[in-house]
N, C-alpha and C positions, 0 to 999 in steps of 0.2 A: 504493500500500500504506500501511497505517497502523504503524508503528513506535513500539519504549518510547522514552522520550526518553531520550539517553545522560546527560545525569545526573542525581546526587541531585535530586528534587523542591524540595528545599531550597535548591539553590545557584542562585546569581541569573549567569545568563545572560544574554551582548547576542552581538548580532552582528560580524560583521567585514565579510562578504560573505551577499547570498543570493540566491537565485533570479533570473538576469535584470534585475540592479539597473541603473543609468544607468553608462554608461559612465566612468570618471574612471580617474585615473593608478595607484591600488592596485588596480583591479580585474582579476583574474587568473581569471575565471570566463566567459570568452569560449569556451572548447573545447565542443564538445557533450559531451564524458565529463564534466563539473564546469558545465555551465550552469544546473542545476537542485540545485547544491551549496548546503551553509550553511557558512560557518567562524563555528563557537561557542566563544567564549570565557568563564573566568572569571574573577574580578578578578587582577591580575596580581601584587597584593601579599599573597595570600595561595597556600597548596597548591595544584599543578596538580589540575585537577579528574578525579576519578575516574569513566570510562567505562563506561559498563555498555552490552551488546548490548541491539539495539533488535526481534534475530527469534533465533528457534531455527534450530537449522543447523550443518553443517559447517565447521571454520574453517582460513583460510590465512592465513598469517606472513609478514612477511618484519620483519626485527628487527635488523638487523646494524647501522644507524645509531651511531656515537655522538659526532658532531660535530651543529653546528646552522646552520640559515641554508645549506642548501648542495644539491647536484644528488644525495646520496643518497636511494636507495629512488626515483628516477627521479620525484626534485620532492616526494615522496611522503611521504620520509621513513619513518620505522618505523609498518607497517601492520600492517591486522587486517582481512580481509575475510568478511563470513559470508553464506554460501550457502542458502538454503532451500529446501524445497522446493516455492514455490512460480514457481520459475524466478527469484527476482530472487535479488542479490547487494548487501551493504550494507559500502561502504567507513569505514573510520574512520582516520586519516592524521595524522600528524605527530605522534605518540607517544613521549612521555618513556619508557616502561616500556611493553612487555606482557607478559599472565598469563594467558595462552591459549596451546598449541600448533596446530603442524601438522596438519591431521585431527580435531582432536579435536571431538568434539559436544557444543555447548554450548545453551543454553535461552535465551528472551530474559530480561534484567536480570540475567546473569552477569555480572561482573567482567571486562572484557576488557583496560584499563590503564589509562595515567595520560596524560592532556593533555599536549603538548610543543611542541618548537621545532623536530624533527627535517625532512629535508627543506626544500623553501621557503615559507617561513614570514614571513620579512621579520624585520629585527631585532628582538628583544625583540620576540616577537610572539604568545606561546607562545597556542596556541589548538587546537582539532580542526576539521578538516577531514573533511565527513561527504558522502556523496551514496549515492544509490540507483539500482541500474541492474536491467533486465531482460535475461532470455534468453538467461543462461547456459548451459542444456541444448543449447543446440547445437550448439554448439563441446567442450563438457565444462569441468569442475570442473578438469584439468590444464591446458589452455590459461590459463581468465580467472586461474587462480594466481597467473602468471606476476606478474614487477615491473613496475607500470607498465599494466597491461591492462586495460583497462577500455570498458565499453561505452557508449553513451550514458545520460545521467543524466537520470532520470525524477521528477516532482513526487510528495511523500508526505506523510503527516502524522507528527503526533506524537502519541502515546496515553499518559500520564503515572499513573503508580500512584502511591495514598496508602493508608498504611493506615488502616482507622476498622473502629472497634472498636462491635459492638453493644450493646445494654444485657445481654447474653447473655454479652459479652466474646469473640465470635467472630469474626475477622478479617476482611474484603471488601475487595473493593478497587473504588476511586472512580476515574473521569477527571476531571480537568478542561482549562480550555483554559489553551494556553501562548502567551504574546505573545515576539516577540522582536523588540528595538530593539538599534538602533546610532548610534555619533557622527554624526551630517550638520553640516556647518557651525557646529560647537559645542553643536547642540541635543540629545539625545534625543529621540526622535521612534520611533514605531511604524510598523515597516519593513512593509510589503508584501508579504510572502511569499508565495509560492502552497502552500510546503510547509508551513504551519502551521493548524491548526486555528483 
């Protein structure tokens, strides 16, 4: 599936973890539910970076975290999952704040919350935790609710809105492509992703 990118266009993203990376001692993306995961981050010396849904869909909560670095929300920390209807399901994990309920139908590039540390995260590590799963309908929408339930995690991309204005002054909206790097042995370097455009 092709998904909004959860954040602002503007803010400059790297990674932490992504899709099937080499093995090494922080990589915690070895389970089939989180193997085709990204942990995105934003710089850590400014605002946690505000989250925006990547599909339209029905959303489940679970929100009760408020310690960090730790085994709430079953690793998870304070989540947001949203359901669409096209059978898949889009986690968003380790949440400082969310501004979404239970139920409620939201659009893609609504306000879902704020970047965190919640759940396991690793010290000072505040980042989101994203992955895409299929095949929700059949088990049902009360089953994958559940904390912690997740199915295996499936490769997507990223579809990023800018506004441009015509000589008209009428609004559109543009893709473009999104790169995401991460630290390797002090370098920057453009990670390999299969979930990225």
């Amino acid at each position: 599936p092709e998904i909004v990118f959860p954040f602002d266009s503007n803010s400059i993203v790297t990674c932490d973890q992504g899709p099937h990376m080499p093995c090494e001692e922080s990589h915690s993306h070895a389970y089939y539910n989180a193997i085709d995961a990204l942990d995105l981050r934003t710089s850590h010396s400014g605002e946690p970076g505000k989250i925006y849904a990547g599909s339209a869909g029905i959303v489940s909560v679970f929100d009760s975290c408020l310690t960090e670095n730790d085994d709430c929300g079953a690793g998870f920390g304070n989540q947001v999952k949203v359901f669409s209807r096209d059978n898949t399901f889009i986690l968003y994990a380790h949440l400082d704040r969310v501004f979404v309920k239970n139920g409620q139908q939201i659009k893609a590039g609504d306000l879902i919350g704020l970047e965190g540390n919640t759940g396991l995260t690793g010290k000072e590590n505040r980042h989101l935790h994203l992955s895409v799963h299929s095949g929700w309908k059949a088990m049902g929408l009360e089953y994958w609710s559940q904390t912690g339930f997740l199915s295996r995690s499936i490769p997507f991309q990223f579809k990023v809105r800018d506004q441009v204005f015509d000589s008209f002054g009428i609004q559109t909206l543009s893709t473009k492509t999104i790169k995401c790097i991460r630290k390797f042995n002090s370098h920057f370097m453009d990670a390999a992703l299969r979930g990225l455009l």
